[in-house]
C-alpha positions as CSV (number, residue, x, y, z in Angstrom):
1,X,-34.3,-13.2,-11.6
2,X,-31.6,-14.0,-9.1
3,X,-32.1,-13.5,-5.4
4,X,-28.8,-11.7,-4.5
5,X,-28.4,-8.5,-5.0
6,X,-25.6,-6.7,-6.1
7,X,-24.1,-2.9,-5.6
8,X,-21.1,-1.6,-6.9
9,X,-18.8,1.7,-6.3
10,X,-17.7,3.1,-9.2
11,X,-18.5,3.6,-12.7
12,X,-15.3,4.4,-14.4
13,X,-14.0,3.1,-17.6
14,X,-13.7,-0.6,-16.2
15,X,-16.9,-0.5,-13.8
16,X,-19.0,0.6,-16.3
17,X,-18.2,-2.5,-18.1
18,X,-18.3,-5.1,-15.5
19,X,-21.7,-3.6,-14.0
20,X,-22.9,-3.8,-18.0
21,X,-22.0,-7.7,-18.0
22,X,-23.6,-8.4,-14.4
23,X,-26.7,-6.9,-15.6
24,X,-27.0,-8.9,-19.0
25,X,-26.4,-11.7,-16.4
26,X,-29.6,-10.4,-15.1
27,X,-28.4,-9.2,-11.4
28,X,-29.8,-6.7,-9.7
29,X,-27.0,-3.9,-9.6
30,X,-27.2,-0.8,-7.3
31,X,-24.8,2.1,-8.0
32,X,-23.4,4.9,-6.9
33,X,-20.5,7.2,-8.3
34,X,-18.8,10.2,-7.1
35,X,-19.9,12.2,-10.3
36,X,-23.7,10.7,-11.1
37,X,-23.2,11.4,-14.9
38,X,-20.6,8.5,-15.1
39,X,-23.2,6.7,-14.3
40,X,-25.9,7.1,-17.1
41,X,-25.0,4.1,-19.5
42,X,-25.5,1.9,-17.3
43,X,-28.0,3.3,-15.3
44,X,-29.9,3.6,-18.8
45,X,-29.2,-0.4,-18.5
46,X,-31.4,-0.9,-16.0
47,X,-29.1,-0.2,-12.9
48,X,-30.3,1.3,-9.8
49,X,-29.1,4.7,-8.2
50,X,-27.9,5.1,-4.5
51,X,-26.6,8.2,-2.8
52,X,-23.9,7.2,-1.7
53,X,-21.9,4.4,-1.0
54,X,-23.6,3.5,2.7
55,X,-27.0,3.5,0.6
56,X,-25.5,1.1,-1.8
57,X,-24.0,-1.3,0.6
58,X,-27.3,-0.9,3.2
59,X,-29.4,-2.0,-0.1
60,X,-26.9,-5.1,-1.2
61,X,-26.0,-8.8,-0.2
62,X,-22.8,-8.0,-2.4
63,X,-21.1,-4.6,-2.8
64,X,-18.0,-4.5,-5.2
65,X,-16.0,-1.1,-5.1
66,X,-13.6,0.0,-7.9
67,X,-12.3,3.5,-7.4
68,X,-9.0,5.4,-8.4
69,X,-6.4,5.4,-5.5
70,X,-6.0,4.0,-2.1
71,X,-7.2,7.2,-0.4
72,X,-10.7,6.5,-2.1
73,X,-10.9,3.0,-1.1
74,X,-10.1,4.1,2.6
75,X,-12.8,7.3,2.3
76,X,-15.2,4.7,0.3
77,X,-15.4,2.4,3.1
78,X,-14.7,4.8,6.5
79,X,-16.0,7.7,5.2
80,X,-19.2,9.2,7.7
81,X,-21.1,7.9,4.3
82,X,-18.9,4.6,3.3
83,X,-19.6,1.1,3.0
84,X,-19.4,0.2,6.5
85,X,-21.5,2.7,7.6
86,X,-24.5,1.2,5.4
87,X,-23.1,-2.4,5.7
88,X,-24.4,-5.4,8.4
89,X,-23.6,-8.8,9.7
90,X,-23.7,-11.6,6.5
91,X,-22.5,-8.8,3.8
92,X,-19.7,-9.7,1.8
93,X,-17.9,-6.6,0.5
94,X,-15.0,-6.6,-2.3
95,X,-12.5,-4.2,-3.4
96,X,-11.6,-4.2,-7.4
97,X,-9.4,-1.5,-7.4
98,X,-5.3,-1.8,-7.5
99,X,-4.8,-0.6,-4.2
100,X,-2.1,-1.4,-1.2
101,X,-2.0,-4.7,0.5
102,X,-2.0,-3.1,4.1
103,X,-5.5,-2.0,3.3
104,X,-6.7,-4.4,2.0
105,X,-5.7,-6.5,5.1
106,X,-7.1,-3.1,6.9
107,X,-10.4,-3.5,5.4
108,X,-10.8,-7.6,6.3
109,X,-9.7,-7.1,9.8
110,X,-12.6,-4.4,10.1
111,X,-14.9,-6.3,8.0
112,X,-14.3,-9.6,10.2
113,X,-15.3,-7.7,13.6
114,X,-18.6,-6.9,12.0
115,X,-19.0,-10.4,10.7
116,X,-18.5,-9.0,7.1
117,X,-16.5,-11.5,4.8
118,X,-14.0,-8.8,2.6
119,X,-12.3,-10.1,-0.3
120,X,-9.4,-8.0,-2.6
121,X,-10.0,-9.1,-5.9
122,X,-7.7,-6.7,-8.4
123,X,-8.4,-7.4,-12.1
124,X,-6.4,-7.4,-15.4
125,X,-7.5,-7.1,-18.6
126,X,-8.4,-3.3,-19.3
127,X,-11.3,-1.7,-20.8
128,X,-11.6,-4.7,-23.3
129,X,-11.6,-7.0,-20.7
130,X,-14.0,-5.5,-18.8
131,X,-16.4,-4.9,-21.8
132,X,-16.1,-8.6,-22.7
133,X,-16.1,-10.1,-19.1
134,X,-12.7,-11.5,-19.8
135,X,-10.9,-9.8,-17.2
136,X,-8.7,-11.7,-15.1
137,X,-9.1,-11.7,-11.1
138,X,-6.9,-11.7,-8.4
139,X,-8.1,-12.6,-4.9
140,X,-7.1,-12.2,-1.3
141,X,-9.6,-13.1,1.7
142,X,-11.7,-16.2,2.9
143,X,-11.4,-19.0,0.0
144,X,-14.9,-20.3,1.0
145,X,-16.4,-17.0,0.2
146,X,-14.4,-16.3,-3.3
147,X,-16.1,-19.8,-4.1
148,X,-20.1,-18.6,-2.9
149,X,-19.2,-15.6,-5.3
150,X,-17.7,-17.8,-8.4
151,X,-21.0,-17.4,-10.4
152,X,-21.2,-13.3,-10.3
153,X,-17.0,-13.4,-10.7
154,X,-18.1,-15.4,-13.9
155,X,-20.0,-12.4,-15.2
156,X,-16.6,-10.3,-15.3
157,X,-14.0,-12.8,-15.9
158,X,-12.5,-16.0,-17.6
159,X,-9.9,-16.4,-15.0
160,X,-10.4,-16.5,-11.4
161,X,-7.5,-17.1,-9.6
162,X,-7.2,-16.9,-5.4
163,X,-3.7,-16.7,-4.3
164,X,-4.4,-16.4,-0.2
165,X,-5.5,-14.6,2.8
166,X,-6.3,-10.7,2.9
167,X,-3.9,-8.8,1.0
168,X,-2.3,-11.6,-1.3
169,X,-4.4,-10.2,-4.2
170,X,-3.2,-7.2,-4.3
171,X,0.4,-8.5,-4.3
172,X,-0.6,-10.7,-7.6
173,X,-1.9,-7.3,-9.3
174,X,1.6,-5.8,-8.3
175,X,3.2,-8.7,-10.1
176,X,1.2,-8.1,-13.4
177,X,1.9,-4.2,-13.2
178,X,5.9,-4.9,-12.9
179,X,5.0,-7.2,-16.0
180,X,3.2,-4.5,-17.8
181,X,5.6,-2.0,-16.9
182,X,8.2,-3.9,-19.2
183,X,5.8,-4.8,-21.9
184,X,4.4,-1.1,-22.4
185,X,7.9,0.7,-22.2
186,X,9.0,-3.0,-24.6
187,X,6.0,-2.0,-27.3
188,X,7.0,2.1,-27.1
189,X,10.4,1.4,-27.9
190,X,9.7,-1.2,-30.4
191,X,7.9,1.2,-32.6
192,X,10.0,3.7,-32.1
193,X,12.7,2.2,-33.8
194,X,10.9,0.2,-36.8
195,X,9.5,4.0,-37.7
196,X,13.1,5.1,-37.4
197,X,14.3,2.2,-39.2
198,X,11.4,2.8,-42.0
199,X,9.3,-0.7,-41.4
200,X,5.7,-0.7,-41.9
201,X,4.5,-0.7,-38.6
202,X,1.5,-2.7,-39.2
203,X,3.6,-5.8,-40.5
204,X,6.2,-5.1,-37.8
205,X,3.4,-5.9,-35.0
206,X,1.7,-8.7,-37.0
207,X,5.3,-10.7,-37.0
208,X,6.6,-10.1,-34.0
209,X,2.8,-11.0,-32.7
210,X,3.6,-14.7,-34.4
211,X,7.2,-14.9,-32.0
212,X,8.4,-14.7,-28.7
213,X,7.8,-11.0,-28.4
214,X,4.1,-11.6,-28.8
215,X,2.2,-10.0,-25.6
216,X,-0.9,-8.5,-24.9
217,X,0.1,-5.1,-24.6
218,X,1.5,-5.3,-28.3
219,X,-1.7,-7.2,-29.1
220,X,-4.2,-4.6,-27.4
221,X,-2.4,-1.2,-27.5
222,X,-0.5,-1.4,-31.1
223,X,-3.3,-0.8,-32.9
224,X,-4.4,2.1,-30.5
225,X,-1.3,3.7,-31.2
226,X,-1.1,3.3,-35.4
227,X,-5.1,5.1,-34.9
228,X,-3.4,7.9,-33.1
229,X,-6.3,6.7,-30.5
230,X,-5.0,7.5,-27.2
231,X,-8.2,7.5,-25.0
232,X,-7.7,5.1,-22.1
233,X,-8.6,1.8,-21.3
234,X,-6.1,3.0,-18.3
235,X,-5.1,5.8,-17.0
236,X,-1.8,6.7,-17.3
237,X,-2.2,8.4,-13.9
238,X,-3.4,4.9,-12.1
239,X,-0.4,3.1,-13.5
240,X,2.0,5.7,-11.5
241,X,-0.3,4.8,-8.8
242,X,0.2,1.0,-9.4
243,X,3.6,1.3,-10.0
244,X,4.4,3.5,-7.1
245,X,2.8,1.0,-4.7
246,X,4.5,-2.2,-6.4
247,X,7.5,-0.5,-5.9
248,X,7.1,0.5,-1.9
249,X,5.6,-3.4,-1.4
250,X,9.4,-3.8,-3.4
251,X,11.1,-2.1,-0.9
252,X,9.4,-3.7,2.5
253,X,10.4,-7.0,0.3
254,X,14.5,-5.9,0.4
255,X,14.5,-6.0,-3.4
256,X,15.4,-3.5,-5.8
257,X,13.4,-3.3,-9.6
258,X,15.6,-0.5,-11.3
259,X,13.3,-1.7,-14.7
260,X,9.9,-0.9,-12.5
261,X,11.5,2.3,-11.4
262,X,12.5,3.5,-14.8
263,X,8.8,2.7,-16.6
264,X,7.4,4.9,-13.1
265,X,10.0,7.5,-14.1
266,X,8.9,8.0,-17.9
267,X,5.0,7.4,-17.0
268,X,5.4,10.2,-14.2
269,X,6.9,12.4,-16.8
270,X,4.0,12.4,-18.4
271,X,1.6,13.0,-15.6
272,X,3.8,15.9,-14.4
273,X,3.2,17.6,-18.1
274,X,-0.5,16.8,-17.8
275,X,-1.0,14.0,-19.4
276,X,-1.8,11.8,-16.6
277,X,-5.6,11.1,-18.2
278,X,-4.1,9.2,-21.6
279,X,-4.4,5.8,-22.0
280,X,-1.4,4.2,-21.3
281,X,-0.1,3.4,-24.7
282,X,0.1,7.2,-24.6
283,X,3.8,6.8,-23.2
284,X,4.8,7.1,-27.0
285,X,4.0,10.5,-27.3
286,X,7.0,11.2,-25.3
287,X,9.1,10.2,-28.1
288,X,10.4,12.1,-31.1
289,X,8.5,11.6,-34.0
290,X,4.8,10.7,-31.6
């Protein structure tokens, strides 16, 4: 068994698989979630239950938070029962979820005057990715500490990549959602037109998959979409949330995205008609003939 032990916030679609892989790794995992019942698979996997975050983090060496939107990660770790109400001296405490670079840097400044190491570490990769432990991580914080943690990041992902002090990971993740943005809205229109333009879709994605269009949007989400299968390895309703901070960090950078704007336009389209809780391949049911 090894010594340290883990907790982690949040059992969502991409906790629950990343908690999965760090128990086969045989860590001891503590959890807690807002709604407990998102937590029975991997409770029935041999996780631990906590109350609430301050009982996870008091019970931890490590405690890994992956929540919805920046307004849980600040209630997760300053709420009367958040991390660092449970946390002490020696902890390190990271933050998975696609959240804003100011609190991220928030969050280390705190974390430093309690001699807590904090590290932002933002992942790509999706449900699969998660399920696998073949996400790819992006890291802000102390580079000595994102090495002491390599092993237990091994658990979750094949890439593990630190781009700089508090903050810097979070500007990576907004990188890879202005990417996404153009591969998603790039893989909607795609198929929109071969069905217009009466190609079998199937074939269409397998050769374009062998050329310069090949991505892993196409790769990952075309199939969803032939199934009908619009369950989400993301929320449609987080990627407005990514998009919307990518494109605020955009504007404190003086630089205008009018490509990342229009893929936040059409996905908030969809949350505003109630869709918000589709996958986000589910952007093609806003076109005719979806």
């Amino acid at each position: 068994m090894i010594a340290m032990k883990i907790g982690f916030v949040g059992t969502g679609v991409m906790g629950t698989g990343i908690i999965n892989n760090l128990l086969k790794a045989h860590y001891e995992v503590t959890v807690f979630n807002r709604t407990k019942a998102h937590a029975d698979q991997v409770l029935a996997n041999g996780a631990h239950w906590a109350d609430s975050a301050q009982a996870v983090a008091a019970a931890t060496d490590v405690t890994f938070t992956m929540v919805g939107f920046p307004a849980d990660v600040e209630a997760t770790y300053y709420g009367d029962h958040g991390i660092f109400a449970g946390a002490s001296a020696g902890q390190i405490v990271i933050d998975m979820t696609t959240s804003t670079p100011s609190l991220a840097q928030k969050i280390a400044q705190t974390a430093t005057a309690h001699d807590i190491q904090a590290l932002d570490a933002p992942v790509s990769g999706g449900d699969v990715g998660a399920t696998n432990g073949t996400l790819t991580m992006m890291i802000g914080g102390d580079e000595a500490t994102v090495t002491q943690l390599t092993p237990i990041f091994k658990t979750m992902a094949n890439a593990i990549n630190y781009f700089g002090a508090a903050g810097m990971g979070q500007h990576a993740k907004m990188a890879n959602q202005i990417m996404i943005a153009g591969t998603m809205t790039g893989l909607t229109e795609m198929l929109v037109y071969a069905k217009a333009a009466g190609l079998d879709l199937q074939q269409t994605i397998t050769t374009i998959s062998g050329g310069a269009g090949a991505n892993w949007s196409m790769s990952n989400y075309g199939p969803r979409i032939l199934a009908g299968d619009y369950t989400p390895g993301f929320f449609i309703k987080h990627f407005v949330k990514d998009l919307r901070i990518a494109l605020a960090e955009a504007d404190k950078l003086n630089i205008d995205l009018p490509a990342t704007q229009e893929a936040k336009r059409l996905y908030q389209v969809l949350v505003d008609n109630g869709h918000g809780d589709l996958g986000t391949q589910g952007l093609i049911t806003s076109y005719t003939g979806w």
